[in-house]
C-alpha positions in Angstrom: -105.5 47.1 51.0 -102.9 48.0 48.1 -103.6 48.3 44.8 -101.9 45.2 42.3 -98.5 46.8 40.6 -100.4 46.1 37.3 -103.2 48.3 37.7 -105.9 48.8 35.4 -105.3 47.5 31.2 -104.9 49.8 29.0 -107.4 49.6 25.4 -104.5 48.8 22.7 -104.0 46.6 20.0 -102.7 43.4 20.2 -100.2 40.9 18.4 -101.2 37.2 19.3 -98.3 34.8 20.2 -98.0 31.7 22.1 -96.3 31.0 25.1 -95.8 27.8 27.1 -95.1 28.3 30.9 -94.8 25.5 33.7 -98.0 24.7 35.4 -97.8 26.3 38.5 -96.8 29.7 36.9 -100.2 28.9 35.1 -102.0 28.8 38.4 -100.3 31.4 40.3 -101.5 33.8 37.0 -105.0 32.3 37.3 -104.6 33.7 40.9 -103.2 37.0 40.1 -105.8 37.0 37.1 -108.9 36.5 40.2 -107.4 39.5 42.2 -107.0 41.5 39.3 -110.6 41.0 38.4 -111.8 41.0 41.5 -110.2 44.9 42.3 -110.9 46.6 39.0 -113.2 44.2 36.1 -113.0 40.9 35.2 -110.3 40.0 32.7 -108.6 36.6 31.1 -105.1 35.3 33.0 -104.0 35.8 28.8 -105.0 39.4 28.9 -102.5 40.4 32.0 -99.3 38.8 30.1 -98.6 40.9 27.8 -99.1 44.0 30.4 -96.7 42.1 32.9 -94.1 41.8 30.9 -94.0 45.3 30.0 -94.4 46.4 33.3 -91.2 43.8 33.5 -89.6 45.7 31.0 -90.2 49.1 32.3 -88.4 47.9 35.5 -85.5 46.4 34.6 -83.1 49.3 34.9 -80.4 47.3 33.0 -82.4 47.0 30.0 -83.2 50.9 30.3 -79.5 51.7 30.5 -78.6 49.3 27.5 -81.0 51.2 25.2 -80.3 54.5 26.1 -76.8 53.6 25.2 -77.6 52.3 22.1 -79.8 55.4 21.5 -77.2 57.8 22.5 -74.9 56.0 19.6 -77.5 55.5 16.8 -77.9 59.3 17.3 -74.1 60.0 17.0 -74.4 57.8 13.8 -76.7 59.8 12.6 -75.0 63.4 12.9 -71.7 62.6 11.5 -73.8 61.2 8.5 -72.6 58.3 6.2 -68.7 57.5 6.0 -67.5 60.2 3.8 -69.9 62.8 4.3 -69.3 66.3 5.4 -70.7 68.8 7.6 -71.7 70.8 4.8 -68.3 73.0 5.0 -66.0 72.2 2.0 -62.3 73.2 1.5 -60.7 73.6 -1.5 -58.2 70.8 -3.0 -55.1 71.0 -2.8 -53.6 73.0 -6.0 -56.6 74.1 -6.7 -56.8 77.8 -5.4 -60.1 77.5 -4.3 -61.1 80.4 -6.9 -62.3 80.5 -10.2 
């Protein structure tokens, strides 16, 4: 029989929110939550959320491509430095010789 996608829970720390979800998303977690428990140690339907929808996350290959993109151009941002700022070459103004 195959593995669940999920796998076994990492040990991390946690942030505590709540969620409201339609009642038979409820029970098909409890269900999920049984197998889970069942294949690799018991665990809470609470405790596979926040795993789910990270593996979610991971998945969605539009999401992936959107922050890459937004990477790629926060890191272009950051080279050319703020608005005005040079690379560190200077040239001399005009009229001014550029020698003492």
């Amino acid at each position: 029989m195959a593995d669940l996608k999920l796998g076994r829970l990492p040990k991390v720390g946690m942030a505590r929110m709540t969620i409201a979800m339609p009642e038979p998303l409820k029970e098909e977690l409890d269900r999920y939550a049984a197998e889970h428990s069942r294949l690799y140690e018991p665990v809470d339907a609470a405790a596979l959320i926040p795993h789910m929808i990270e593996a979610f996350i991971r998945s969605d290959r539009g999401y992936r491509s959107r922050k890459a993109q937004a990477a790629r151009k926060q890191g272009r941002q950051r080279e050319a430095g703020p608005p005005g700022a040079t690379n560190g070459t200077t040239r001399p103004k005009p009229g001014d010789g550029g020698s003492a």
